[in-house]
N, C-alpha and C positions, 0 to 999 in steps of 0.2 A: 919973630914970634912964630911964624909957618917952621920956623926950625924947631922951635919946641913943643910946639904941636905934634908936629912931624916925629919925633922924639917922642913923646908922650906913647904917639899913637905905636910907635914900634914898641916902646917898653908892656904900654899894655897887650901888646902880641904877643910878648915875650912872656911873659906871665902868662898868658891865657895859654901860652904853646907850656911852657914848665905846669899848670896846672892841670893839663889834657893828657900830658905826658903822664904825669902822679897817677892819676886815673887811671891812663889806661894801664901804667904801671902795676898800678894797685889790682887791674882787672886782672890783668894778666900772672900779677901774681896772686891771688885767688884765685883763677882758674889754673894757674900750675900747679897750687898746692891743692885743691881737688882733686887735679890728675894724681898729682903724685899720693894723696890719701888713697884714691882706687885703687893706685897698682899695687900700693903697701897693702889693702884688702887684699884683693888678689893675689899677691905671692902670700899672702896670711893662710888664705886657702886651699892654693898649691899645697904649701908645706901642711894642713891641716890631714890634704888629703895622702902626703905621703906618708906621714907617721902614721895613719891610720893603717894605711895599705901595709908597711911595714909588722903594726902589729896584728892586722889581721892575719898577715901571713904565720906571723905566728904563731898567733890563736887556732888557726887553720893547721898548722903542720902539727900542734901538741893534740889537740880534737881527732886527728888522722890517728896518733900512735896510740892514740887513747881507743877510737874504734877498732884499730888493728889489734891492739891488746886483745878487746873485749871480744874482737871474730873468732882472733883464735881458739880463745875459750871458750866461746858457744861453738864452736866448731867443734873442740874438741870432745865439750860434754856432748853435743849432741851426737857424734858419733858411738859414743859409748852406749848412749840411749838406743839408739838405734843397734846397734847390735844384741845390747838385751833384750829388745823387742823381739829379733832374729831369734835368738836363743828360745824365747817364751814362746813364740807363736809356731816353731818347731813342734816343741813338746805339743800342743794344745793340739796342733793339727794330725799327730801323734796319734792322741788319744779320741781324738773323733772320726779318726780314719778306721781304728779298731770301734767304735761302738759302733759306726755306719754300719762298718761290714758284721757285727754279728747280728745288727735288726736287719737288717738287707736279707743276710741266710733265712731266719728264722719267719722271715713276712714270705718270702721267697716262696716256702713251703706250702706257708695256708694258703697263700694266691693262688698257686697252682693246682692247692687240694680243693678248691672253691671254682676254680674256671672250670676244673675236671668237671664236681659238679651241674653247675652252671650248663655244660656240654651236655650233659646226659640228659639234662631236663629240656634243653632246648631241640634237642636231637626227638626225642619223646613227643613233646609238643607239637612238634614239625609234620611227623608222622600223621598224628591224628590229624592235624588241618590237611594235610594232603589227602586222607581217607576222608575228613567232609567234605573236601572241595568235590571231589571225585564219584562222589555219591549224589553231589547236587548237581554236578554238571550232566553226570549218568539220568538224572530223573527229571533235570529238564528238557532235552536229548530225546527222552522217551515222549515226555507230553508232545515234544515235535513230529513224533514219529520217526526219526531217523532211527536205524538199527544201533547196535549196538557193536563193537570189534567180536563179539564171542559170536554175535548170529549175523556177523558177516563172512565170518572165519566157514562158520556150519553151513552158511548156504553158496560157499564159495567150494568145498567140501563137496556137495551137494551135486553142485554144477559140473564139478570136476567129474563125480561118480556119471553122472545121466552123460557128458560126454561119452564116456566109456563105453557105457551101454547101446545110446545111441551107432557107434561107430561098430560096434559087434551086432549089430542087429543090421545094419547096412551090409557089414560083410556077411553076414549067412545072407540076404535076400539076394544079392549080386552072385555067390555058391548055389543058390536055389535056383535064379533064374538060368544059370548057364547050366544045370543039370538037368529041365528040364527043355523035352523038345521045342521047337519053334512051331507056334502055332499053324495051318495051315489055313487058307485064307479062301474063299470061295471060287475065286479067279485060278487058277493053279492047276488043274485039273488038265 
């Protein structure tokens, strides 16, 4: 009986080992078919993203000749634009180089017939303040008493003549006194 016990007790091992196994089996295959659904995501993805890549590159190289088309034809018009602009703004500069220059002559004229003016009345104007200034400085000058250049001129005039005289009246008294004798003196005798 311990034999069949003993029996018993293996076979339910054996079982409980085959049931563990199934299990983990089972785990295991659940968790490989997980794995393996991610990596099928994943290469899903991969490939998502090369088709993508492939036809953006395409979208991308046909967008390029599509711009380059369109550069070169705004290049082109716009060249042309711009040289008609060249062409216009020629002429234009043309003609306002000639209208400058005949308002430039014709302003030229009165300016200069107006500064002339302008000179003659300021020249005029000048004169007389010089003649008041000259009058008021002369007439306060006087209230000071200080002379004047014309009566300093006349008594310098003056001064010169009376040297003159003085020094001709020295030399006759010096003619005078050597002509006449030396006085004689009481002592002498």
């Amino acid at each position: 009986m311990a034999k069949k016990t003993a029996k018993k007790k293996v076979a339910k091992k054996k079982v409980a080992k085959k049931t563990a196994t199934r299990k983990t089996a089972t785990r295991k295959t659940v968790t490989s078919q997980a794995q393996d659904y991610a990596h099928e995501i994943w290469l899903a993805g991969l490939g998502a993203f090369a088709l993508a890549q492939d036809e953006g590159g395409k979208i991308v190289k046909q967008g390029q000749k599509t711009i380059d088309e369109t550069s070169r034809k705004v290049l082109g018009e716009g060249t042309r634009l711009f040289d008609r602009l060249v062409k216009e703004g020629s002429k234009l500069e043309n003609k306002g180089r000639k209208s400058v220059t005949d308002t430039v002559t014709g302003v030229r004229g009165d300016v200069e017939s107006r500064v002339g003016k302008v000179r003659e009345s300021a020249q005029s104007n000048w004169d007389k303040l010089e003649k008041v200034f000259e009058q008021r400085v002369a007439r306060a000058l006087s209230r000071l008493g200080v002379p004047t250049s014309e009566e300093i001129s006349k008594l310098s005039d003056r001064v010169a003549e009376l040297n003159k005289r003085v020094r001709e009246l020295s030399e006759q008294q010096k003619q005078t006194a050597a002509a006449k004798p030396a006085p004689k003196t009481s002592g002498d005798s």
